[in-house]
ROSE-4610 file (N, C-alpha, C; in Angstrom, 1 decimal, always signed):
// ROSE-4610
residu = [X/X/X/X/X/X/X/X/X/X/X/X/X/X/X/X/X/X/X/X/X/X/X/X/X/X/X/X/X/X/X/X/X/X/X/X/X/X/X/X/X/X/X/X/X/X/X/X/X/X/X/X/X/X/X/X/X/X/X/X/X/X/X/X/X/X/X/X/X/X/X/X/X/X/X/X/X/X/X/X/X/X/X/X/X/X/X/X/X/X/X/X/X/X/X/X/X/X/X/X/X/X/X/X/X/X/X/X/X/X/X/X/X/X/X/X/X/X/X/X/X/X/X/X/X/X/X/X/X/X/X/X/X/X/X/X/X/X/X/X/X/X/X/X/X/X/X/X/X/X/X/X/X/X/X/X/X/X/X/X/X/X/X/X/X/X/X/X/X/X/X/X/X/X/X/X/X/X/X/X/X/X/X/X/X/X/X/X/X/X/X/X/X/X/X/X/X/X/X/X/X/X/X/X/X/X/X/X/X/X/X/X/X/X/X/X/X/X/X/X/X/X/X/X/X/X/X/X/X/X/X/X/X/X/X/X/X/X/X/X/X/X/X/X/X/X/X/X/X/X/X/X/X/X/X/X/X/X/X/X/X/X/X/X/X/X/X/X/X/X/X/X/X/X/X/X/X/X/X/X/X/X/X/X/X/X/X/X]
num = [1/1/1/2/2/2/3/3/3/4/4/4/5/5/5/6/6/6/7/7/7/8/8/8/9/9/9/10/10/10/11/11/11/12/12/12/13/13/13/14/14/14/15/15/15/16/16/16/17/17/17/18/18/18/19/19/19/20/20/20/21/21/21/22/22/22/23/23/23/24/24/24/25/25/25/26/26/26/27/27/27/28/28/28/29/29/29/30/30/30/31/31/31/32/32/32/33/33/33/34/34/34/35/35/35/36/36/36/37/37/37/38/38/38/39/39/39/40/40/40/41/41/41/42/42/42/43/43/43/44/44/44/45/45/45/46/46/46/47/47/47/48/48/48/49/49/49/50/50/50/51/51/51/52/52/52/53/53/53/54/54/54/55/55/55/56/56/56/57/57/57/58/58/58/59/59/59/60/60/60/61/61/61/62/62/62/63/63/63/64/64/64/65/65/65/66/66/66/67/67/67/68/68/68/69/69/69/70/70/70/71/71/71/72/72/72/73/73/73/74/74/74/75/75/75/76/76/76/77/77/77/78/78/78/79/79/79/80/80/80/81/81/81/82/82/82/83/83/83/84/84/84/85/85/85/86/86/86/87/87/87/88/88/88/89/89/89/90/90/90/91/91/91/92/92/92/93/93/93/94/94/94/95/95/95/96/96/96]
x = [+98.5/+97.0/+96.7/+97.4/+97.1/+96.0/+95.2/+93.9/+92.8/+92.9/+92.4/+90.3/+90.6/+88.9/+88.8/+87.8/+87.5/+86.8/+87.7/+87.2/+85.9/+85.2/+83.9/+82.7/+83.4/+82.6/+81.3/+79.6/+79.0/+78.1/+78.7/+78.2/+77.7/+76.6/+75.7/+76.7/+76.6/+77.5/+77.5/+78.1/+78.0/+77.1/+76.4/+75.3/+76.5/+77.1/+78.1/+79.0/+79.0/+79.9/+79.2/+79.9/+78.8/+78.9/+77.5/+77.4/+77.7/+78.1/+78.8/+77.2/+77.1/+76.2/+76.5/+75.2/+75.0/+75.2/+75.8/+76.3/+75.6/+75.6/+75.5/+76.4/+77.0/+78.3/+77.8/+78.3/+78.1/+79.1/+79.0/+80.0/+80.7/+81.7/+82.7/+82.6/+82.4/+82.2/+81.7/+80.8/+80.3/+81.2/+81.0/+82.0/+81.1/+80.0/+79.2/+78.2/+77.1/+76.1/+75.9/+76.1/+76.2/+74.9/+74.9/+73.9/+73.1/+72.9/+71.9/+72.7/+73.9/+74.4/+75.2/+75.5/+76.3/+77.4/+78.8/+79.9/+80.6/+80.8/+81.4/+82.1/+82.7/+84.0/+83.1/+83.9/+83.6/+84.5/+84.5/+85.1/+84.8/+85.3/+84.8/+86.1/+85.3/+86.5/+86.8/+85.4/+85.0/+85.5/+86.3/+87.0/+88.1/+87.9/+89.2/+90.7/+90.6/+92.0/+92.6/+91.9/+91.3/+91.1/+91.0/+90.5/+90.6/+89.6/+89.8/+89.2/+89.3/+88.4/+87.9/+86.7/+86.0/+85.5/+85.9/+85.2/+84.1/+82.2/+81.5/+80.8/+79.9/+79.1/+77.6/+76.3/+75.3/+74.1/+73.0/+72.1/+71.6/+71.2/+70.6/+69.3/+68.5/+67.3/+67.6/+67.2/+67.3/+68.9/+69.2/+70.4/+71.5/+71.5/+72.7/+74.0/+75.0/+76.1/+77.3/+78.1/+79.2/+80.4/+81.1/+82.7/+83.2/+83.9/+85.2/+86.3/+86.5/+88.1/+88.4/+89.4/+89.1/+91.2/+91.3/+92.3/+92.4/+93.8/+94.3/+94.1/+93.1/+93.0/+94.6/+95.4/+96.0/+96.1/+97.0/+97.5/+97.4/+98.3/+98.3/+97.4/+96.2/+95.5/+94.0/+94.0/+93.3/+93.2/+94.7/+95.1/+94.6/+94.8/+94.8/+92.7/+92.1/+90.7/+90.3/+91.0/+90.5/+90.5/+91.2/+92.0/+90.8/+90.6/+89.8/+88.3/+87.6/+86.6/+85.8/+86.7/+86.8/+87.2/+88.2/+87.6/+86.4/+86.0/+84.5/+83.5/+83.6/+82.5/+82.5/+83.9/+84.0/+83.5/+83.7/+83.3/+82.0/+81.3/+79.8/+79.4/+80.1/+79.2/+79.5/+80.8/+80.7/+79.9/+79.6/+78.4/+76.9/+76.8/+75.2/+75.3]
y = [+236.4/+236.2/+234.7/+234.2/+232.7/+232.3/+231.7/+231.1/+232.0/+232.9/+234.0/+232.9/+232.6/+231.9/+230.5/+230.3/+229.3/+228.5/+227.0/+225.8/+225.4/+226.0/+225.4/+226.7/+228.1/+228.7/+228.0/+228.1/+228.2/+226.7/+226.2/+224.9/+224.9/+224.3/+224.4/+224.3/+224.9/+224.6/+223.2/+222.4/+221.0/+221.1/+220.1/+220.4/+220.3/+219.7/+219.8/+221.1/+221.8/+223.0/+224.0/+224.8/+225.8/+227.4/+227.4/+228.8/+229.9/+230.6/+232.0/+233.0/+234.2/+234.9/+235.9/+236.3/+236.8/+238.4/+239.3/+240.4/+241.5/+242.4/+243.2/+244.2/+244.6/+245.1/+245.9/+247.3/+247.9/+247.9/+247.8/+247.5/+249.2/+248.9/+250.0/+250.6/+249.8/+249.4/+248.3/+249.2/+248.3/+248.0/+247.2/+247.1/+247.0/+245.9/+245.9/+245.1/+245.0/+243.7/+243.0/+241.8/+241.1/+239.7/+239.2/+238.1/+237.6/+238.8/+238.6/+238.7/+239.0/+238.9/+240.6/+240.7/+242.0/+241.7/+242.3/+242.4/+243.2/+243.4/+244.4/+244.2/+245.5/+245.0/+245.7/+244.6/+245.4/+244.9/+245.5/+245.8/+244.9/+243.7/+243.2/+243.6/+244.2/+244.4/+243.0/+242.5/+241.6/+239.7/+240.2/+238.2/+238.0/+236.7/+236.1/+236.5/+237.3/+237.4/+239.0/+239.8/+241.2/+241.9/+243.3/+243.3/+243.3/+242.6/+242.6/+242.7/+242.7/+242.9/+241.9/+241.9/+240.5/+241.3/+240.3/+240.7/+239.8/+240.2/+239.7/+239.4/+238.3/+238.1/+237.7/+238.0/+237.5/+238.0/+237.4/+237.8/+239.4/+239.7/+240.9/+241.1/+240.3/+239.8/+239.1/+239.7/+239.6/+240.2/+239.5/+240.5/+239.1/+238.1/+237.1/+237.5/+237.7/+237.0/+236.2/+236.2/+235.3/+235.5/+235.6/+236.0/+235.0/+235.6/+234.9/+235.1/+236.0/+236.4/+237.4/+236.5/+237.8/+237.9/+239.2/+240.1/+240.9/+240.8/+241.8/+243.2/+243.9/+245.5/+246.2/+245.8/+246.7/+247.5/+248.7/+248.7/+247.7/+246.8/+245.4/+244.7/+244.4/+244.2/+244.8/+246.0/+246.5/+246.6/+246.7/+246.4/+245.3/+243.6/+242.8/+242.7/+243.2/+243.3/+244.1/+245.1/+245.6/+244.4/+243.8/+243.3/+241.9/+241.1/+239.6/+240.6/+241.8/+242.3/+242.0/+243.1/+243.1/+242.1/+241.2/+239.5/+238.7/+238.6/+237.9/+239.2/+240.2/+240.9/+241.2/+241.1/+240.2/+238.4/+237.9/+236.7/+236.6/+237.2/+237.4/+237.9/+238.9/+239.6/+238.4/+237.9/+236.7/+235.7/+235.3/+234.4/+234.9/+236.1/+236.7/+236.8]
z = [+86.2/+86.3/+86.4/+87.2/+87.1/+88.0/+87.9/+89.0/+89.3/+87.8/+87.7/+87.9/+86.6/+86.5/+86.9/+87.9/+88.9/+88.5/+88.9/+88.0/+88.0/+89.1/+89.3/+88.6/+87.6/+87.1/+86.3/+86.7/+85.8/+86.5/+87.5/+87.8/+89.0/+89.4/+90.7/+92.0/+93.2/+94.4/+94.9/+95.3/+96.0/+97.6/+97.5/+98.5/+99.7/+100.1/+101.0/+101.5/+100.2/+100.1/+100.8/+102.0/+102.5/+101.6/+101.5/+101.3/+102.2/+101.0/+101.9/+102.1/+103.2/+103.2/+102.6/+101.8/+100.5/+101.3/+100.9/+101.1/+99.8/+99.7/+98.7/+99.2/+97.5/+97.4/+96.1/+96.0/+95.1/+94.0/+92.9/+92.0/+91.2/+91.6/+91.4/+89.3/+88.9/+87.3/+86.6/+86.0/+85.2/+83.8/+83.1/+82.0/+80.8/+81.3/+79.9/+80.0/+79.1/+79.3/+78.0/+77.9/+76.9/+76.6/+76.2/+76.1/+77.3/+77.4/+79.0/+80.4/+80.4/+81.2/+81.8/+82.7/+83.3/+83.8/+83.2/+83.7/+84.6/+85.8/+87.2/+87.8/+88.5/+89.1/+90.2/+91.6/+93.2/+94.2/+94.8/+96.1/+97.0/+97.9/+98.9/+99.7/+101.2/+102.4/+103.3/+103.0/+104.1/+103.5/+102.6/+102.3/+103.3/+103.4/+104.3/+104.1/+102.9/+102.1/+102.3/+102.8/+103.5/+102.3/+101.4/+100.3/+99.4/+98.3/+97.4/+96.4/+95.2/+93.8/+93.1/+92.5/+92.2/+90.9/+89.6/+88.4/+88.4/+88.4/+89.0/+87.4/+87.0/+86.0/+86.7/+86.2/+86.3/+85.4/+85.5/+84.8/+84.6/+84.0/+84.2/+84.8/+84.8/+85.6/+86.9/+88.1/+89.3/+89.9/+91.0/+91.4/+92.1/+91.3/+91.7/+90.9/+91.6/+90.5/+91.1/+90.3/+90.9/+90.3/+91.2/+90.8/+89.8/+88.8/+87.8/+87.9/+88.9/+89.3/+90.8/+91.7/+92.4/+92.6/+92.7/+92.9/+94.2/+94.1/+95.2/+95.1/+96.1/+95.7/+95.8/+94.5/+94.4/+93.1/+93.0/+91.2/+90.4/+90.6/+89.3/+89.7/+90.9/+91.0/+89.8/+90.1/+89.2/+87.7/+87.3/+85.7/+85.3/+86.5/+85.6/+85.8/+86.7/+87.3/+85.5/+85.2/+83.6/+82.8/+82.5/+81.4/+81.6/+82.9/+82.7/+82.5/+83.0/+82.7/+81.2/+80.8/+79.3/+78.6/+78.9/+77.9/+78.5/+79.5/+80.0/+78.7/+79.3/+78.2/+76.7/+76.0/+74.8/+74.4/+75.5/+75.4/+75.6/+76.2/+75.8/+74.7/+74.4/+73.0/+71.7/+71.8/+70.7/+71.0/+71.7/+72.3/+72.0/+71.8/+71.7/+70.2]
């Protein structure tokens, strides 16, 4: 699970940095909501990487979020997609 959570989690994008277009993606699971926040896992077919699974965090008010982890849709893909879910949504509840 290495390079699992992305160093620039939690911090504005670089005005230089291009934005990606905003897609809606249904999330496969939800895991939990914690200090205002919602924890999911989803499916993107459409990454450069072909597809994969994204453990996603955002507000619960409005409909942004942003990935913390993204994996290879596979088996150990998915195991390790449980496993960072469920510590981001522990890590909220001790935070609330």
């Amino acid at each position: 699970m290495t390079n699992v959570i992305r160093p620039t989690f939690g911090r504005p994008p670089q005005p230089d940095a291009e934005v990606p277009e905003e897609i809606a993606l249904e999330p496969l699971r939800i895991y939990g909501e914690a200090a205002g926040h919602v924890v999911a896992l989803v499916a993107d077919p459409g990454s450069p990487a072909g597809e994969v699974l994204k453990v996603v965090v955002g507000p619960l008010v409005g409909d942004r979020v942003e990935a913390v982890a993204v994996l290879p849709r596979t088996e150990a893909g998915e195991i390790d997609a449980e496993r960072v879910g469920m510590a981001v949504l522990r890590t909220l509840e001790m935070l609330e």
